[in-house]
C-alpha positions in Angstrom: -10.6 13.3 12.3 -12.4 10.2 11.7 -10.4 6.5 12.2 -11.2 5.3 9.0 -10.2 8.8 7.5 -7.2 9.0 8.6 -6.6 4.5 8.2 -7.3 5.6 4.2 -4.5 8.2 4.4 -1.7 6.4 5.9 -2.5 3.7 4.2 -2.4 6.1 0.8 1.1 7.9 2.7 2.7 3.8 2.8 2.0 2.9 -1.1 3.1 6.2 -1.8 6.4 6.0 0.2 7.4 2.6 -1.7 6.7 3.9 -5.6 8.7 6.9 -4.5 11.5 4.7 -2.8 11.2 2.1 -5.9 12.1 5.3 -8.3 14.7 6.9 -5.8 16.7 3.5 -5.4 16.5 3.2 -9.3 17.8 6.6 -9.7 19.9 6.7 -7.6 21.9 3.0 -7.7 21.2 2.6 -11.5 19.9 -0.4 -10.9 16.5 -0.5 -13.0 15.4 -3.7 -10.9 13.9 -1.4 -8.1 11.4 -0.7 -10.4 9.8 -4.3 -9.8 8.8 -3.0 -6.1 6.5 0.1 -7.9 5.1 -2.8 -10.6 4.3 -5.1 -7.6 2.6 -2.5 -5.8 0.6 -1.6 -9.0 -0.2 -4.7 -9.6 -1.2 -5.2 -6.2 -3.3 -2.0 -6.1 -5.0 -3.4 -9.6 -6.2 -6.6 -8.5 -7.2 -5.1 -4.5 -10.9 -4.4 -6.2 -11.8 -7.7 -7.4 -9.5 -10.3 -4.8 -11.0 -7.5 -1.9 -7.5 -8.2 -0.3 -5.0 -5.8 0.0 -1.2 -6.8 2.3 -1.3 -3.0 3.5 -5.2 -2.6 4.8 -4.1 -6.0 6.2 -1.6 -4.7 9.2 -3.3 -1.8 9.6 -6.5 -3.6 10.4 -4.5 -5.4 12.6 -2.7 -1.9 14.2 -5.7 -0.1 14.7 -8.6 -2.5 15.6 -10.8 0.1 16.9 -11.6 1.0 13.3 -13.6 -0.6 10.8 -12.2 -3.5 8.6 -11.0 -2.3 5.0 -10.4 -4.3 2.2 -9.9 -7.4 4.5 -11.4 -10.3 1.9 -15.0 -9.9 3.0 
């Protein structure tokens, strides 16, 4: 599989595990301020495109250097 390939897909496998932990901890504690984690990450993932900066891309970049940079503010 190609590095970048499989980059996207964890990087699509972490921003999936924290909206479904934001919803899980919500569920199951009751406490509907978990929910701030899944709008930050929205919001995050909303303003990636245009600010060309996005906190995730940013460790992995730094984890697997052998690949190319994404989404690194270039």
């Amino acid at each position: 599989m190609d590095k970048n390939i499989f980059k996207i897909r964890v990087h699509d496998a972490i921003v999936g595990l924290l909206y479904l932990s934001s919803v899980g901890l919500a569920l199951y504690t009751g406490n509907l301020y978990f929910l701030w984690i899944a709008v930050a990450v929205g919001g995050l993932q909303i303003i990636s495109p245009i600010t060309k900066f996005c906190p995730v891309y940013f460790v992995l970049n730094k984890l697997m250097p052998d690949t190319d940079p994404i989404q690194d503010g270039n």
